[in-house]
Every structure is written in structure tokens, then in C-alpha cells.
C-alpha positions as CSV (number, residue, x, y, z in Angstrom):
1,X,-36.3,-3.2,-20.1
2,X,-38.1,-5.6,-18.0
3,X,-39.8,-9.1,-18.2
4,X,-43.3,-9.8,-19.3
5,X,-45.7,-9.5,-16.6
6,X,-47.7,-12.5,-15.9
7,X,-51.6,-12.6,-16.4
8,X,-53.5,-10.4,-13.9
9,X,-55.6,-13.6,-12.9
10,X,-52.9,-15.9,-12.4
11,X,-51.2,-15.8,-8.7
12,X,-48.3,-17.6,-7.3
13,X,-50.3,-18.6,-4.2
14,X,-51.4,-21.4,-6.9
15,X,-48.9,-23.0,-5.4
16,X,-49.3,-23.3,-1.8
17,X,-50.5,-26.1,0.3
18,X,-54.3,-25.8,1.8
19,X,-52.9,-24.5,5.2
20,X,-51.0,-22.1,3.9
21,X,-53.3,-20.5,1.4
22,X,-56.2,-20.3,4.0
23,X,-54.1,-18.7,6.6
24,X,-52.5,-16.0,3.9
25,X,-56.2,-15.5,2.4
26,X,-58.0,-15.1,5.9
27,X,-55.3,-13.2,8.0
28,X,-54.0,-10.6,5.9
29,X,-57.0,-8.0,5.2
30,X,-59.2,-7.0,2.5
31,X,-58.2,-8.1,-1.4
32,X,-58.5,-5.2,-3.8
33,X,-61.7,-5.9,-6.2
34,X,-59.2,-5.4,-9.6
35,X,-57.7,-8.9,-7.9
36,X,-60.7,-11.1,-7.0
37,X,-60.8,-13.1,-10.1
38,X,-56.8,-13.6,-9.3
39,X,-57.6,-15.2,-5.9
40,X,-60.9,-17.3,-7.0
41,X,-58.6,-18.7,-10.2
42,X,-56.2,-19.5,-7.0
43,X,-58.5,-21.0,-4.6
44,X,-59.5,-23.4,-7.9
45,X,-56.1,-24.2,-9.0
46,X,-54.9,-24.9,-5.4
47,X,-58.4,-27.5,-5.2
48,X,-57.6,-29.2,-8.3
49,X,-53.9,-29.9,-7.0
50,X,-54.7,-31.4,-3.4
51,X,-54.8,-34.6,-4.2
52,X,-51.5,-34.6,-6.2
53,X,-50.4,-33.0,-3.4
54,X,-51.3,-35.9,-0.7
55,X,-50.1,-38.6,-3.1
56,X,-46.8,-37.1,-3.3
57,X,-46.6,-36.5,0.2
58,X,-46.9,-40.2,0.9
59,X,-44.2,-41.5,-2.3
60,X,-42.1,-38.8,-0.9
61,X,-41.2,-39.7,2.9
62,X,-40.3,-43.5,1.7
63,X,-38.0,-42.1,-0.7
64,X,-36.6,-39.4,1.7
65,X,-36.3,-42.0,4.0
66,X,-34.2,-44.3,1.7
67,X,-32.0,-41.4,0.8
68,X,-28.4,-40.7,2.1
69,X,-27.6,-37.7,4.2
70,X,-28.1,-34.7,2.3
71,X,-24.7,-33.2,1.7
72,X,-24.2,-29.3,2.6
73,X,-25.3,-26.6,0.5
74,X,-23.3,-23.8,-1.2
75,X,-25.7,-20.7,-0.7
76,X,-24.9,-17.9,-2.7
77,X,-25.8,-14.6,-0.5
78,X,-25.7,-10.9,-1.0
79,X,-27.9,-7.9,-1.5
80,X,-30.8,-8.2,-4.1
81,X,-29.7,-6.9,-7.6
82,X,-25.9,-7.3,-6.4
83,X,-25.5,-10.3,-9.0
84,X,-26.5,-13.1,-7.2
85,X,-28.6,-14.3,-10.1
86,X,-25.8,-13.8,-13.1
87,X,-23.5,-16.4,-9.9
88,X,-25.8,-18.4,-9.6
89,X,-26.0,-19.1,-13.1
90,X,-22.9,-19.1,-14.4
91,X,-22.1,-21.7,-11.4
92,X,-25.0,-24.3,-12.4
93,X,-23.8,-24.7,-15.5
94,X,-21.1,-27.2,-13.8
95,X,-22.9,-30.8,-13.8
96,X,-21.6,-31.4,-10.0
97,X,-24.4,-29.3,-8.5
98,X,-27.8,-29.7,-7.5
99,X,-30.3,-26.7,-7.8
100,X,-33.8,-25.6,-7.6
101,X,-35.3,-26.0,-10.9
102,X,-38.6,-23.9,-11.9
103,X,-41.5,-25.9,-11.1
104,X,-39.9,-26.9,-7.9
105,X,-40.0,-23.2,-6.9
106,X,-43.7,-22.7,-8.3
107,X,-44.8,-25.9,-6.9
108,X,-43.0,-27.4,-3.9
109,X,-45.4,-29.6,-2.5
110,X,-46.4,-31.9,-5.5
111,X,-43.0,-30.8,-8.3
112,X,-41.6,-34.4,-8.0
113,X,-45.0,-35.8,-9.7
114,X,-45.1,-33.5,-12.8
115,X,-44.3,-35.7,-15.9
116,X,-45.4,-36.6,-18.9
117,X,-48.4,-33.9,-21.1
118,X,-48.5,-31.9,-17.7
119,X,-44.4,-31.0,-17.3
120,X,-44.9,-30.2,-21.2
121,X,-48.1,-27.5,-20.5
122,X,-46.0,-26.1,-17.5
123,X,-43.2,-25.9,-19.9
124,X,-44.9,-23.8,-22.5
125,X,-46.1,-21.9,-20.1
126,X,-42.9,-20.8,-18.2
127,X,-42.0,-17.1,-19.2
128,X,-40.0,-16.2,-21.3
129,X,-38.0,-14.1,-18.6
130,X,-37.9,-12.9,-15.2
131,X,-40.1,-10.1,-14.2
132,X,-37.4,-8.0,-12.7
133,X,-34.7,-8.3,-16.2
134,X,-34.1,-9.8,-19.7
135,X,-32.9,-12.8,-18.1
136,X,-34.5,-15.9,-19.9
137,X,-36.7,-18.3,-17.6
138,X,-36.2,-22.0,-19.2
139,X,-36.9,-25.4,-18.0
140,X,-33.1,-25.5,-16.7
141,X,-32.9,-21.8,-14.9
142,X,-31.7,-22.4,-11.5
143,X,-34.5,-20.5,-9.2
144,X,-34.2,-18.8,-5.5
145,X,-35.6,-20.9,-2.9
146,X,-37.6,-18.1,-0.9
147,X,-41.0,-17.9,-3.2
148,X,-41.4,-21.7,-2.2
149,X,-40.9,-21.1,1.3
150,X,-43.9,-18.5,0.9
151,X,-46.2,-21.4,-0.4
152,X,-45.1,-23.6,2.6
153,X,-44.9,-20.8,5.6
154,X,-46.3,-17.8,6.7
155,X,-42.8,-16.5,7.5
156,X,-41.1,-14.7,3.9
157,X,-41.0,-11.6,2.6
158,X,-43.0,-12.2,-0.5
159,X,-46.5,-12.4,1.8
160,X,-45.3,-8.6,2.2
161,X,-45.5,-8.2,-1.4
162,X,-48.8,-10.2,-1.4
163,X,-50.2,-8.1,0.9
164,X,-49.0,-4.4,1.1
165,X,-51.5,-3.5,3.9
166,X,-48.7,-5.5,6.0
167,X,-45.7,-4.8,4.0
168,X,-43.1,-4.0,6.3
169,X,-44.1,-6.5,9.0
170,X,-43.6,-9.7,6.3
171,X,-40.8,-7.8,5.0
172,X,-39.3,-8.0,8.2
173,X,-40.6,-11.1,9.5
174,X,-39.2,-12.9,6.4
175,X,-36.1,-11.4,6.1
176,X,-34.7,-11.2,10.1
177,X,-37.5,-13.1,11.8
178,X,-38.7,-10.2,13.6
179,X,-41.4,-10.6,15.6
180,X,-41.4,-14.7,15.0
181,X,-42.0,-17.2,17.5
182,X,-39.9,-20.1,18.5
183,X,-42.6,-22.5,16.9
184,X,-42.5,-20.0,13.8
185,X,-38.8,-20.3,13.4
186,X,-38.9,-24.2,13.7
187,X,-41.8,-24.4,10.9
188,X,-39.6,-22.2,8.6
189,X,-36.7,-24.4,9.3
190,X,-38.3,-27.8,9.4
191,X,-40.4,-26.8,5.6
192,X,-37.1,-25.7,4.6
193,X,-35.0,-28.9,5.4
194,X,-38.4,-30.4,3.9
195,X,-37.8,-28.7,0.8
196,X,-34.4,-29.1,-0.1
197,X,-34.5,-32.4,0.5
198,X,-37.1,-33.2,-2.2
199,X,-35.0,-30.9,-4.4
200,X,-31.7,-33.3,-4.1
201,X,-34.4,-36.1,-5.0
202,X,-33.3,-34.8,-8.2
203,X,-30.0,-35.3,-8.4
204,X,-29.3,-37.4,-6.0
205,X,-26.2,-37.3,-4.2
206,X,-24.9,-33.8,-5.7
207,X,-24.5,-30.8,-3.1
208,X,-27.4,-28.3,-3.4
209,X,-26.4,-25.0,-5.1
210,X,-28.5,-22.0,-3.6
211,X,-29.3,-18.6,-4.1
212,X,-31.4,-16.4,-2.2
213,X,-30.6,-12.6,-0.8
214,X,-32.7,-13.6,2.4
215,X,-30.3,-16.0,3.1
216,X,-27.9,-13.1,3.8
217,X,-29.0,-12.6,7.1
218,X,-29.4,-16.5,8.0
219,X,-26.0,-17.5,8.1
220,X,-26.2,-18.8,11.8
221,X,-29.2,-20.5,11.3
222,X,-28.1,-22.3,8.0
223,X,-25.0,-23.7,9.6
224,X,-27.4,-25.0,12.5
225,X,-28.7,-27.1,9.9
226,X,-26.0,-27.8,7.7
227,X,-22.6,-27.1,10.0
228,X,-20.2,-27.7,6.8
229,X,-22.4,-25.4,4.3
230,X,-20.3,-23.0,2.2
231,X,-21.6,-19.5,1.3
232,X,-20.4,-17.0,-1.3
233,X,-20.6,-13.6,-0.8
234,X,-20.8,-11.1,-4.0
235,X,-21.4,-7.0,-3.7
236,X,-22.0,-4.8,-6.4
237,X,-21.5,-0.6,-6.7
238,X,-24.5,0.6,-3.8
239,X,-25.0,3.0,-5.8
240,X,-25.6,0.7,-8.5
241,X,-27.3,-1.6,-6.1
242,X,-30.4,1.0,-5.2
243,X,-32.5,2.2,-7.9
244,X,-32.2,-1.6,-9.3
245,X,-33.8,-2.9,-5.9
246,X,-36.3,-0.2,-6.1
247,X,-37.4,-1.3,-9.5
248,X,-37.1,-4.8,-8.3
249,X,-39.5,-4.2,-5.7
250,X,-42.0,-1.8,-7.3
251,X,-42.1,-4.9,-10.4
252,X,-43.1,-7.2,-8.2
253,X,-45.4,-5.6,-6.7
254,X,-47.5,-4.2,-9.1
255,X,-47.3,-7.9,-10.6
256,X,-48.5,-9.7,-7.6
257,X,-49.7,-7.4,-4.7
258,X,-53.3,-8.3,-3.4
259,X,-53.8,-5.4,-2.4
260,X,-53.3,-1.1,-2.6
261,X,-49.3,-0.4,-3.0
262,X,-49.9,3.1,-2.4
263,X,-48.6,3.1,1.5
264,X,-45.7,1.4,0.5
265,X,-42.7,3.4,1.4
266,X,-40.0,1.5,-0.9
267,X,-37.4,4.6,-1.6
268,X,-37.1,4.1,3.0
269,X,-37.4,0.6,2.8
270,X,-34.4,0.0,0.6
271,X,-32.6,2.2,2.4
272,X,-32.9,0.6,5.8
273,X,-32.8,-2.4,4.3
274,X,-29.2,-2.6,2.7
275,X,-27.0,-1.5,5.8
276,X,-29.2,-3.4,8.3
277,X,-28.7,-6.9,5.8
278,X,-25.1,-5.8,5.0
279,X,-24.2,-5.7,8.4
280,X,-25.7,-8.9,9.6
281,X,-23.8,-10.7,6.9
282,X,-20.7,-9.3,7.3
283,X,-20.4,-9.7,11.4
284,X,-22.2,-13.9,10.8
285,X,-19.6,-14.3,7.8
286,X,-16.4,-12.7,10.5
287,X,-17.2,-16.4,12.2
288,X,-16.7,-18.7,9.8
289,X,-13.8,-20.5,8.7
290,X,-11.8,-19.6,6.2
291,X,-12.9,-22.3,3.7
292,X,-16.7,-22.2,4.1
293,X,-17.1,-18.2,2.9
294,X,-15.7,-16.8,0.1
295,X,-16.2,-12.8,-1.1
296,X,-16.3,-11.7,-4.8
297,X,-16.9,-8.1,-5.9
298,X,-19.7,-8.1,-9.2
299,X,-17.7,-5.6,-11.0
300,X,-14.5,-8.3,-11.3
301,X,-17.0,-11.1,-11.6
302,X,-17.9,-9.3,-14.8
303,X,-14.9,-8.1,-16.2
304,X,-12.7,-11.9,-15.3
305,X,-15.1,-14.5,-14.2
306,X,-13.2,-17.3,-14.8
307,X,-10.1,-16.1,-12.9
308,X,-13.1,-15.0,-10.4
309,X,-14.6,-18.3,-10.1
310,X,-11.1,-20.1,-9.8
311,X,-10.3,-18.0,-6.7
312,X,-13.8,-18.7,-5.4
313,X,-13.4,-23.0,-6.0
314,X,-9.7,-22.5,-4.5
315,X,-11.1,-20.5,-1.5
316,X,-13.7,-23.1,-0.4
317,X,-11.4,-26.4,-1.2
318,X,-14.1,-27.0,-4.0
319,X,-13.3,-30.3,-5.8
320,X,-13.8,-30.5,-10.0
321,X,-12.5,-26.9,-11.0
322,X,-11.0,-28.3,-14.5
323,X,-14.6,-29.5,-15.5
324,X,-16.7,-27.1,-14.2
325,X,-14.1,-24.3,-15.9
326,X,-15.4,-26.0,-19.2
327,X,-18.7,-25.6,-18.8
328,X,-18.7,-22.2,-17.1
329,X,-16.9,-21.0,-20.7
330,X,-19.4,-22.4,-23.0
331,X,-22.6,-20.9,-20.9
332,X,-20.5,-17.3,-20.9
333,X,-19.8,-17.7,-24.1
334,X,-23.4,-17.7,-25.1
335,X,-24.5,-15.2,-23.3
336,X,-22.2,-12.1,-24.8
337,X,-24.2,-9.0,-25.7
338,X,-27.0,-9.4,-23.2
339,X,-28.4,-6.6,-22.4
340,X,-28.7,-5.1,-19.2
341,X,-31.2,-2.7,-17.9
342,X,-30.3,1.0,-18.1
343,X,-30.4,3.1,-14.9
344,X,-30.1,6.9,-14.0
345,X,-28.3,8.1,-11.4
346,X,-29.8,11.9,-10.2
347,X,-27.6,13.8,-7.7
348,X,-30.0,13.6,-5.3
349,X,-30.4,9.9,-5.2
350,X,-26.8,9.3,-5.2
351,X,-25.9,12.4,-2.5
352,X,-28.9,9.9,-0.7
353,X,-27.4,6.4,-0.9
354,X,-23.9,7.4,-0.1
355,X,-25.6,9.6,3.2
356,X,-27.2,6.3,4.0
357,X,-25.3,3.6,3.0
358,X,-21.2,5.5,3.2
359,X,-19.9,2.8,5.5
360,X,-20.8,0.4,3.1
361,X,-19.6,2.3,0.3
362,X,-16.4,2.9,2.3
363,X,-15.4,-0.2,2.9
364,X,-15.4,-2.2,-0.3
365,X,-14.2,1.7,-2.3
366,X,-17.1,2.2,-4.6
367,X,-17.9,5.5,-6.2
368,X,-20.9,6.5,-7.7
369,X,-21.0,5.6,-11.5
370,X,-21.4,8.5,-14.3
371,X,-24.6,9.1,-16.0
């Protein structure tokens, strides 16, 4: 079963800068009339936080400027619904990381200045889970950097799922940088590098812990900007992988698309997307060293993830396992019995994926589940 949908007049777009709402507002078609009042309530709420956003723009730089070298991330990469998310959660349970908390994903222009009877209306606000699952969304749950890159860009996927008339060209502007300029490319990265270093603002002198599936196909690009970055790579069953993606996509959409969904092809999209994002990762991840890329298959993550996890913190020559083992314990612990959502698995559609994706599938020995 899935999360609560949000309010049909709320938007994340809320949470973009002015330049970045105009251009997304003015340069990607016609909105759908059932979504008006979501992009008027949007236009408002962005007003109302300008100058929050300008006074935290000026605090910000002295402080940035003050601050140490940021020290390199640990991105956590693989396919969407491949258990990034149950990772990346498990792992910031260990006080020695740094990680994007919610508001800084809903808000990452003016999130440092939230405090006092506004963090506590946010907070009662949040939902109570994630669109996509039953996992809970709380003050604390570590979020995906790429929905605050779409509030600060014009290059993510999520404009795609904004804006369906343009689907597959955000999709694959924001995933691979198709199509993007040079000067498009170094906006991405400098709002990026912006980004993350208001994030460690936080916590200040802890390595940022990161998850985002779009990061998959970035690996060159991150290690550009952070040469000693670690990344851990975790697959799940493909066959396991494509109906929950499909749904994944399909949620959000109907949650936040601007737009008619009805020419998006998502039963193609998937599958083009999986082998051409597998592929990437697996010929950047052939180049780095041995102690900056580790690989961890969901179905042991599941079944041992402490044994898991140990391998992983071995592998990369990461320092305070006997602490972080602790607190990785008490947070499994307290999630035993969660439920996960229930999937069918028609001939067809597996006698599809394993057509499309049997290389994959091949390598890393999956077979198709029963049911």
C-alpha cells in the first residue's frame, strides 16, 4: 500500500528560487485546469518566502566562507526501488554522518533559517510517509538530494514529472545530461556544491551521507568534485526491480504532474532506462579504486545486514564500525514487521524484463521470484 498523497493544491515547486520557478512555469507548456489553483497557491508561497530567501543568502556565504573544506561524500547509488532508501537509512542511524534532512530537501534556498513556531508548523505538516511506500517521513528521515536540485536548476528528472508534455526530454536531461550545455552542466554542479555545503552547515565537520539513484550515472562527475568520494552500490532481483519503479513513477506522477500523463510511455521508459543506468554505473564504478566503491546485493542486505554493512565499512577503510554497529542494531531492531508493498509478477511482464534486461539479470544470477 502506498503513502498518502499530498493536497492537490500544494506543489513542491513551493520551494524553488524566483528564477527557477519562472523559467519552469513559462517554458514548459500549458498547465492542466484541475492544477491552476496548485500553481497560484505556488506562485504565493514562493512570494511570501523571497525575502527569507535573500536574508539567508547573505548569513550563508560568511558562514560558508568561515567553514573548513567540506569532506567527501559517501553517495549511495543504484537503480530506483533497488533499496537505496532501506541503505540509506539504516546507515544514518550512525552519529558520524551528515545527511540531508527534510526541509532541506523541500526548501534549499532558505532551510538554515527555519526555527522556532515555523520548524514546528513544517513539522506537523511533514507526512506521515513517502508517497511511493509505508516508509515513515519524520523530522530525522535522511532525504535524496535530487528534488532540491529541481528547485535550484532546470536540469532533473523531476521537471519531467512536473511537466509530462516533456517527459522524456527532463527525464533524460536530468538523469544523463542529454542534450545539456556546458553552461547547463556547470549550473547543476555549482547549485549542487552550493547545496551540500549548506547541508554540512548542519553538522559541521561530519562527511555527507547521500542517496540519490541519479547519482548512478554521475560517478565521473562526482569525483570531479569530490576526488576521494566513496560510493556504494546495492542491486535488487530486476525482476523485482520493474513493476516497483513503474509504480514509483506512475505515484508520482499522478501526485505532482502539471500536466496530462496520458502520453507517458512508463512500461518503455523503465525499460530503457535500467540497462542504459546499469551500464553507465558499472563501466564509471570499473575505474575506481578499490576502497572508494563497494557492491552489496538487497537480498543479503536483508537477510544479514550487519554482516552486510561490516563488509561494506571494511571495504571502503571506513573508520567507527564498533559504534555505528550499535546504532545500526537498535534502528533494525525497531523496524521488524514492516511491511512491504505486495507485487505481482504476470508471465508476460517477467518473459519482458528478462528479454530486456537478461545481461543484467545474468550477471548478478537473479531469477524471477514466484507469485
Amino acid at each position: 500500500m502506498a503513502g498518502t498523497a499530498p493536497p492537490r493544491w500544494f506543489h513542491p515547486l513551493v520551494g524553488a528560487d524566483r528564477a527557477t520557478l519562472r523559467w519552469a512555469l513559462s517554458a514548459n507548456g500549458p498547465i492542466a485546469s484541475d492544477r491552476r489553483a496548485a500553481v497560484w497557491a505556488t506562485r504565493i508561497g514562493a512570494a511570501y518566502r523571497r525575502p527569507f530567501v535573500a536574508l539567508e543568502k547573505r548569513r550563508v556565504r560568511r558562514r560558508l566562507d568561515e567553514a573548513p573544506p567540506m569532506a567527501p561524500p559517501v553517495f549511495i547509488v543504484g537503480h530506483w526501488r533497488s533499496g537505496t532508501t532501506h541503505l540509506y537509512n539504516v546507515l544514518s542511524r550512525s552519529p558520524q554522518w551528515g545527511w540531508v534532512p527534510p526541509f532541506a530537501a523541500a526548501l534549499p534556498w532558505d532551510f538554515l533559517g527555519i526555527t522556532g513556531p515555523i520548524r514546528t508548523i513544517l513539522e506537523d505538516h511533514l507526512p506521515s510517509d513517502r508517497l511511493i511506500d509505508n516508509i515513515p517521513v519524520t523530522p530525522d528521515s535522511p532525504q535524496e538530494d535530487e528534488l532540491p536540485l529541481a528547485l535550484m536548476t532546470g536540469v532533473s528528472y523531476y521537471h519531467g514529472l512536473f511537466f509530462p508534455s516533456r517527459f522524456e526530454e527532463h527525464f533524460n536531461r536530468g538523469i544523463f545530461f542529454d542534450g545539456c550545455t556546458e553552461d547547463e552542466v556547470a549550473e547543476w554542479r555549482a547549485a549542487f556544491g552550493y547545496f551540500l555545503a549548506k547541508v554540512s552547515l548542519i553538522r559541521p565537520g561530519l562527511p555527507l551521507l547521500l542517496k540519490n539513484p541519479v547519482h548512478s550515472a554521475r560517478i565521473p562527475l562526482l569525483r570531479a568534485m569530490w576526488p576521494e568520494a566513496k560510493f556504494i552500490h546495492i542491486h535488487r532481483n530486476p525482476f523485482v526491480v520493474y513493476p516497483s519503479t513503474r509504480r514509483t513513477f506512475a505515484t508520482l506522477l499522478n501526485s505532482f504532474a502539471l500536466q496530462d500523463t496520458s502520453r507517458v510511455d512508463l512500461d518503455r521508459i523503465v525499460l530503457d532506462l535500467y540497462p542504459r543506468l546499469m551500464d553507465r554505473l558499472l563501466a564509471d564504478a570499473s575505474a575506481l579504486p578499490e576502497t572508494q566503491y563497494a557492491e552489496i546485493r538487497f537480498e543479503d542486505f536483508e537477510r544479514q545486514p550487519i554482516a552486510e554493512l561490516e563488509r561494506v565499512y571494511r571495504t571502503l577503510g571506513l573508520p567507527g564500525w564498533p559504534d555505528a554497529e550499535r546504532h545500526f542494531q537498535v534502528y533494525l531492531d525497531g523496524i521488524r514487521g514492516y511491511a512491504k508493498n505486495r507485487h505481482r509478477y504476470p508471465p508476460e511482464e517477467v518473459d519482458r524484463v528478462g528479454r530486456h534486461w537478461g545481461a543484467l539479470i545474468d550477471r548478478w544470477g537473479y531469477a524471477p521470484p514466484a507469485g
